[in-house]
Chimera marker file (.cmm) of the C-alpha trace (Angstrom):
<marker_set name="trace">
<marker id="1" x="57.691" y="50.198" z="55.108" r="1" g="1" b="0" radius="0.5"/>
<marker id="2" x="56.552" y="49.698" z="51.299" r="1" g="1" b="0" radius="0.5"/>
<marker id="3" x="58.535" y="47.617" z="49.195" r="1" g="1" b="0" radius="0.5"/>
<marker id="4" x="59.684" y="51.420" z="47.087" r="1" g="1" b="0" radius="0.5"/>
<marker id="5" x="61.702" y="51.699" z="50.514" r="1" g="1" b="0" radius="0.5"/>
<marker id="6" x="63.588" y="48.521" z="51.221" r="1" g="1" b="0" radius="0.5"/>
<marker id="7" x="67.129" y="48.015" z="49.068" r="1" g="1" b="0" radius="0.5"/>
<marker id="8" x="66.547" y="44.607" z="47.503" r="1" g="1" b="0" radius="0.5"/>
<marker id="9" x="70.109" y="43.202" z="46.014" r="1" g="1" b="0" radius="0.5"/>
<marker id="10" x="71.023" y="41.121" z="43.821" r="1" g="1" b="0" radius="0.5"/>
<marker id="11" x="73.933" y="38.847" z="42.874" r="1" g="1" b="0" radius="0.5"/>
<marker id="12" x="74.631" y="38.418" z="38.909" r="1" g="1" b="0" radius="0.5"/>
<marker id="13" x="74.873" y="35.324" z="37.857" r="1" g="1" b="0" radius="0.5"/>
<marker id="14" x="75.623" y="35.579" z="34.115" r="1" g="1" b="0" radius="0.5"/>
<marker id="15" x="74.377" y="37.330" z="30.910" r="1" g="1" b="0" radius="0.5"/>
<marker id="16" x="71.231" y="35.696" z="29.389" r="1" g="1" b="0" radius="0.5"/>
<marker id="17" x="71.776" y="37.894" z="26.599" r="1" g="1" b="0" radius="0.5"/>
<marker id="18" x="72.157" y="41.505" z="25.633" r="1" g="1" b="0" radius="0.5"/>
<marker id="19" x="71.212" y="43.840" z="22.559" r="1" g="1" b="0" radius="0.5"/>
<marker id="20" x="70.058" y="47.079" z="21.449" r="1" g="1" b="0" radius="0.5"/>
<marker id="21" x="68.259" y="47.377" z="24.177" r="1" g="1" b="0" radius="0.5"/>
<marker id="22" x="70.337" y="46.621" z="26.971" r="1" g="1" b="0" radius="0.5"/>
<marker id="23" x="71.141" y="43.339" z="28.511" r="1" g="1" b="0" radius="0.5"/>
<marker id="24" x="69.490" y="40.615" z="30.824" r="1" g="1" b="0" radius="0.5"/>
<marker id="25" x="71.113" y="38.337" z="33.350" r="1" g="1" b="0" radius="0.5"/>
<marker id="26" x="70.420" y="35.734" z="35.448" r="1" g="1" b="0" radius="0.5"/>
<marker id="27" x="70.731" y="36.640" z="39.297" r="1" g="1" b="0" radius="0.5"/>
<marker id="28" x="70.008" y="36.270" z="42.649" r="1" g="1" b="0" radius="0.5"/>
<marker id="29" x="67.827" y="38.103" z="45.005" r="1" g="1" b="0" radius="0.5"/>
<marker id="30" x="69.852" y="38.434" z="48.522" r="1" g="1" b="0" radius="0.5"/>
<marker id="31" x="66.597" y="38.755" z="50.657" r="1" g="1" b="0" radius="0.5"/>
<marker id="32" x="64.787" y="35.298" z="49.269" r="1" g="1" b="0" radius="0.5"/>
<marker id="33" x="67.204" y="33.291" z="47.449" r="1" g="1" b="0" radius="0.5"/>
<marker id="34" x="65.021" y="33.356" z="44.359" r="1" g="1" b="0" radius="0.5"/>
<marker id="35" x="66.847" y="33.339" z="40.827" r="1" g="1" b="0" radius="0.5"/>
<marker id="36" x="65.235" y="36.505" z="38.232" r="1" g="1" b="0" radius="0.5"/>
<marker id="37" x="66.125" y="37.542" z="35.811" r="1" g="1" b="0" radius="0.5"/>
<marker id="38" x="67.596" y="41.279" z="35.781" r="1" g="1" b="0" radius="0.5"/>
<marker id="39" x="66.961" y="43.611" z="32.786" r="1" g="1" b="0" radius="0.5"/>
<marker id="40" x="69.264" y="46.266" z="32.943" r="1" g="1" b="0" radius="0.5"/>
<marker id="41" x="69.337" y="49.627" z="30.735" r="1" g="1" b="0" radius="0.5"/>
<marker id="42" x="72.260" y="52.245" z="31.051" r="1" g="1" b="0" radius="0.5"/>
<marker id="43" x="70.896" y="56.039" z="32.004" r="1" g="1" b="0" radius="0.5"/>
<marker id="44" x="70.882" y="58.233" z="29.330" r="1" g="1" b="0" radius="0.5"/>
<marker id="45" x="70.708" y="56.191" z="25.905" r="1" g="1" b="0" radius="0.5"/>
<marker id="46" x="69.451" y="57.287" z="23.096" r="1" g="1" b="0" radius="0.5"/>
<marker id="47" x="66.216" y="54.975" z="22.935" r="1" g="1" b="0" radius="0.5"/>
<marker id="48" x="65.649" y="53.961" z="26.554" r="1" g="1" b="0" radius="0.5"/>
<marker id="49" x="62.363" y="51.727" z="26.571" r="1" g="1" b="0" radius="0.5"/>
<marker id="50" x="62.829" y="49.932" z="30.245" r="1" g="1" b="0" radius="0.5"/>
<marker id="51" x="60.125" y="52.433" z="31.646" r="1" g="1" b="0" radius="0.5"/>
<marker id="52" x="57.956" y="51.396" z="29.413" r="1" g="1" b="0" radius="0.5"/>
<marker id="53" x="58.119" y="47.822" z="29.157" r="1" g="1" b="0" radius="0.5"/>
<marker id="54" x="57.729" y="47.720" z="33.095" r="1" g="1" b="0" radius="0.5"/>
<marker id="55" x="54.279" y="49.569" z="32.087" r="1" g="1" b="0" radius="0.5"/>
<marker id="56" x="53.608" y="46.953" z="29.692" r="1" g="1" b="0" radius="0.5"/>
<marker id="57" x="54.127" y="44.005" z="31.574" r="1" g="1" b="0" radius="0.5"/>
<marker id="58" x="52.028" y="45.670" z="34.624" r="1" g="1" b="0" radius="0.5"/>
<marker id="59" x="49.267" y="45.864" z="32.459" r="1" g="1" b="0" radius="0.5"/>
<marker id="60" x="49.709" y="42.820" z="30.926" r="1" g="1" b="0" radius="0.5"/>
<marker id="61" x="49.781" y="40.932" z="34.377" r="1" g="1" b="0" radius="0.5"/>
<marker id="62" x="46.976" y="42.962" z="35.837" r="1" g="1" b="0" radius="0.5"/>
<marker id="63" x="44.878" y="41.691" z="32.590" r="1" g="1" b="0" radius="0.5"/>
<marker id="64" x="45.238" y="38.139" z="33.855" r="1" g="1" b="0" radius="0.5"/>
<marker id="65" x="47.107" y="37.113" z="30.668" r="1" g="1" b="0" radius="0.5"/>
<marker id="66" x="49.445" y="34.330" z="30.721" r="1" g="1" b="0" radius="0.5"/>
<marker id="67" x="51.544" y="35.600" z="28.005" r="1" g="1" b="0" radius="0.5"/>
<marker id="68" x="53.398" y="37.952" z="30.624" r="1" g="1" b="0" radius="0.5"/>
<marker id="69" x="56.279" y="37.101" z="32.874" r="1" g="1" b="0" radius="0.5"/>
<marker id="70" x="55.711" y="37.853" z="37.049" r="1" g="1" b="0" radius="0.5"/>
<marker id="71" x="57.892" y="41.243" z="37.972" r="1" g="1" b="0" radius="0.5"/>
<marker id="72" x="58.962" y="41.708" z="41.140" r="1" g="1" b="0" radius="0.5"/>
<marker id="73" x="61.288" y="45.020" z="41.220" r="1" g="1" b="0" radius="0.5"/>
<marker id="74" x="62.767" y="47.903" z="39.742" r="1" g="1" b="0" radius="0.5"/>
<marker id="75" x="65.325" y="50.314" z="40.675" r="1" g="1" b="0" radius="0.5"/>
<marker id="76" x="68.571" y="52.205" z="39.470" r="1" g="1" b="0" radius="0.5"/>
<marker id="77" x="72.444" y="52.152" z="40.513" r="1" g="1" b="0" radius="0.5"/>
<marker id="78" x="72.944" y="56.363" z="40.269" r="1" g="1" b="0" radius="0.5"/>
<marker id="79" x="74.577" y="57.294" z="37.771" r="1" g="1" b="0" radius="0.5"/>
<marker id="80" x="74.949" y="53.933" z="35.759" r="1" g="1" b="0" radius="0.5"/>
<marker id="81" x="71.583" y="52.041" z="34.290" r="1" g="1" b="0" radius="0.5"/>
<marker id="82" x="68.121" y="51.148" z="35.109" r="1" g="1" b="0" radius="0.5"/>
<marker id="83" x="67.231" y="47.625" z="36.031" r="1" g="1" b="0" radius="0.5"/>
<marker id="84" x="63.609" y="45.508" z="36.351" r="1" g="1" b="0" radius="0.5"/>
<marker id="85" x="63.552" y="42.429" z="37.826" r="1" g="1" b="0" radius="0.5"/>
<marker id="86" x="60.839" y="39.744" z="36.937" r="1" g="1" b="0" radius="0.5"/>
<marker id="87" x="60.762" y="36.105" z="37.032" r="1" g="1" b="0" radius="0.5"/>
<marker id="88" x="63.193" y="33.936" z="35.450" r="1" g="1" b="0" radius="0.5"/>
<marker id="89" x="61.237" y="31.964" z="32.643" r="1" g="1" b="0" radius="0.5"/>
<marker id="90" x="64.148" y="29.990" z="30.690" r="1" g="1" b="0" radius="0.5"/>
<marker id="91" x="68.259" y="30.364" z="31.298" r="1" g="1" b="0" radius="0.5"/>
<marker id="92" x="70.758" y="30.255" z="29.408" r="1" g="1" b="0" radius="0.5"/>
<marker id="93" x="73.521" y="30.337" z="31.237" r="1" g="1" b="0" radius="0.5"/>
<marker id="94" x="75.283" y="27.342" z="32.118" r="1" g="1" b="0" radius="0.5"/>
<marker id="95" x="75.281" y="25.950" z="35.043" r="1" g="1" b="0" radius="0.5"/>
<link id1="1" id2="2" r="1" g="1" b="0" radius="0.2"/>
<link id1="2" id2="3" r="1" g="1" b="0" radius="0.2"/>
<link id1="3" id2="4" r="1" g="1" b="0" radius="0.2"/>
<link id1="4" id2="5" r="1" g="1" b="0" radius="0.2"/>
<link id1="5" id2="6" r="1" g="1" b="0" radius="0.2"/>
<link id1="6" id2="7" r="1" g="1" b="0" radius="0.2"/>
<link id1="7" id2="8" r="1" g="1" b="0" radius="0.2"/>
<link id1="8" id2="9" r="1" g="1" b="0" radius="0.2"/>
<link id1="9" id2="10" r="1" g="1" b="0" radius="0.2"/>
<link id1="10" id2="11" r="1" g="1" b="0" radius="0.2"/>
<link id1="11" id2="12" r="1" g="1" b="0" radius="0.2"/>
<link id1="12" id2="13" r="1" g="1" b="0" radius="0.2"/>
<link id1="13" id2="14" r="1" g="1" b="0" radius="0.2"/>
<link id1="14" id2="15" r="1" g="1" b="0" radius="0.2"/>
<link id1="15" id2="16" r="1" g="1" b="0" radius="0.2"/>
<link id1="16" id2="17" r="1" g="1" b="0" radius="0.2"/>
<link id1="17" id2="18" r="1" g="1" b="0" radius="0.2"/>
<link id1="18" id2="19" r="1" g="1" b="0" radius="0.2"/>
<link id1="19" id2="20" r="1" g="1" b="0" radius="0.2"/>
<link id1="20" id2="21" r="1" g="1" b="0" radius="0.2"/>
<link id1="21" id2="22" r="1" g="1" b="0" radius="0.2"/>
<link id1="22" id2="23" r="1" g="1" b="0" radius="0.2"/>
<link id1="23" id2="24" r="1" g="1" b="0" radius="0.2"/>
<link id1="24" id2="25" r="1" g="1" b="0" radius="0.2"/>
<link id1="25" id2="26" r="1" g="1" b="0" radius="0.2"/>
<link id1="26" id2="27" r="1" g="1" b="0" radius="0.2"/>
<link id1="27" id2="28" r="1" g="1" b="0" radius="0.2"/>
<link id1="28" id2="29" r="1" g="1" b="0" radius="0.2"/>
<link id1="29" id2="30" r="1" g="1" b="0" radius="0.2"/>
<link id1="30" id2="31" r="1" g="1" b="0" radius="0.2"/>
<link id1="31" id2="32" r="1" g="1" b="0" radius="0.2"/>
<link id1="32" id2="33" r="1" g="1" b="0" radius="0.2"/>
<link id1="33" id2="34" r="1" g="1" b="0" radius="0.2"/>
<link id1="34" id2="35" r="1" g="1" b="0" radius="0.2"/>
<link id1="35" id2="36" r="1" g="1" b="0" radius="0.2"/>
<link id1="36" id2="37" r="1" g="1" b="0" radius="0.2"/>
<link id1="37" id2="38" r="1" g="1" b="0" radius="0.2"/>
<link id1="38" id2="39" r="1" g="1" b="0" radius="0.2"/>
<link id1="39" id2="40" r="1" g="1" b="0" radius="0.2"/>
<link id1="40" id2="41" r="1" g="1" b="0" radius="0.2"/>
<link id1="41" id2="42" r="1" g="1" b="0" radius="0.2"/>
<link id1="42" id2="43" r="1" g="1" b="0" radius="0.2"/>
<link id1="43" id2="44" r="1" g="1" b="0" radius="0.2"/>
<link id1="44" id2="45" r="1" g="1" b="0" radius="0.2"/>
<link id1="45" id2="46" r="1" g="1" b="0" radius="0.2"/>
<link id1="46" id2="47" r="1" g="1" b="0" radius="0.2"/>
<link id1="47" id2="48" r="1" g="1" b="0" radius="0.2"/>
<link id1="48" id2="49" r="1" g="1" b="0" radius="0.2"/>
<link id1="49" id2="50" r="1" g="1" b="0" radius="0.2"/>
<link id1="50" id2="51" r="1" g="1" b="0" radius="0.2"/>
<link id1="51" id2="52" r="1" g="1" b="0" radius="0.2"/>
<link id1="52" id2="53" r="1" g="1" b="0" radius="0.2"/>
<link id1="53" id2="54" r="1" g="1" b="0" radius="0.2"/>
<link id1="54" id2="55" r="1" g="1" b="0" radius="0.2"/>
<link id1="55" id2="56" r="1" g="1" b="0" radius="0.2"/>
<link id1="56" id2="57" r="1" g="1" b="0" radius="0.2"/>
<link id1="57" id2="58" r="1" g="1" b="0" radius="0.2"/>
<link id1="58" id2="59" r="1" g="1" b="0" radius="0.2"/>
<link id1="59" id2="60" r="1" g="1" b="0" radius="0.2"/>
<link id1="60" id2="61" r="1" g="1" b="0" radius="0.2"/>
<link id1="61" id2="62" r="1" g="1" b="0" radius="0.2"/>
<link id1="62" id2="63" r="1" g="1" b="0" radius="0.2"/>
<link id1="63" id2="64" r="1" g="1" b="0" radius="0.2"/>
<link id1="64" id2="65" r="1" g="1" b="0" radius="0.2"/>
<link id1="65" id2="66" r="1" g="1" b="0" radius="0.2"/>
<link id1="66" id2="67" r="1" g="1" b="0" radius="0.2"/>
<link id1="67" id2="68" r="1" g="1" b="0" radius="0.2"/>
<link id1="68" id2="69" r="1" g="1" b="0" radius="0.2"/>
<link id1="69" id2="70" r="1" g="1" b="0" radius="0.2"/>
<link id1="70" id2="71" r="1" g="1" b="0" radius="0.2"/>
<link id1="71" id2="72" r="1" g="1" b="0" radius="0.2"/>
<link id1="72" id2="73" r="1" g="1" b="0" radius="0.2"/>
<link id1="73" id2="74" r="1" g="1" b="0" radius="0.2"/>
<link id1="74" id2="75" r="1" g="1" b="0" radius="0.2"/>
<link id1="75" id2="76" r="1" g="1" b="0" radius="0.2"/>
<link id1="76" id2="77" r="1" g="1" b="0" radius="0.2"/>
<link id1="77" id2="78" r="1" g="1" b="0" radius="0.2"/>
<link id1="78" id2="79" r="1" g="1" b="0" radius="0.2"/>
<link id1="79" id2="80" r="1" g="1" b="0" radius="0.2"/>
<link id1="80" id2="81" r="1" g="1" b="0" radius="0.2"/>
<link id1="81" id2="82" r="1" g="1" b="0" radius="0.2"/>
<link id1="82" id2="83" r="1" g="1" b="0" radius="0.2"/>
<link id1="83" id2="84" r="1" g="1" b="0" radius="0.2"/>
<link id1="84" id2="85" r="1" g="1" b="0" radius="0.2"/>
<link id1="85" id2="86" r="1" g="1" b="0" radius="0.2"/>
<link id1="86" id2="87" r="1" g="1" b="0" radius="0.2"/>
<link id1="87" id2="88" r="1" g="1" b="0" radius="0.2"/>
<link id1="88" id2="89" r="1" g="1" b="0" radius="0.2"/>
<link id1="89" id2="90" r="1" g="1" b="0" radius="0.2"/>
<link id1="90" id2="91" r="1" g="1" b="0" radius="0.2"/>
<link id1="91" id2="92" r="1" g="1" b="0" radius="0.2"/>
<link id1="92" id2="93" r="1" g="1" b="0" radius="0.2"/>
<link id1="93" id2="94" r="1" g="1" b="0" radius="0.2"/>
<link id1="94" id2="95" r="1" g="1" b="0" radius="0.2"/>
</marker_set>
């Protein structure tokens, strides 16, 4: 089974912050525990960008740069918004 095939969940937490762009919150992955952050993007907008900022920070990690985050995910709800998951640098959501 490659990690394409498993259904990871998640379990928001609260919004980091949204924009333009989308939003980002801080959540919880049901199969580890670990918190991420969860960029999510809704289908069909007029600029949608999540594709390739999930190419940029690939390439950026793969480039052994520091300057990008660790991703671990990515995935849709049908119908609703695209989502990348990658690791939780600084919250601001209280506590």
């Amino acid at each position: 089974q490659t990690k394409e095939d498993m259904k990871v969940t998640y379990t928001i937490i609260g919004l980091i912050g949204s924009g333009g762009f989308g939003a980002v919150f801080k959540a919880q992955c049901q199969q580890d525990g670990r918190m991420v952050a969860l960029k999510c993007e809704p289908l069909g907008c007029r600029h949608p960008m999540l594709k390739l900022e999930w190419s940029l920070i690939r390439r950026g990690r793969s480039s052994g740069s520091p300057y990008f985050t660790a991703y671990m995910d990515r995935g849709a709800r049908k119908d609703r918004f695209m989502f990348i998951s990658m690791q939780l640098v600084r919250s601001t959501v209280d506590q």
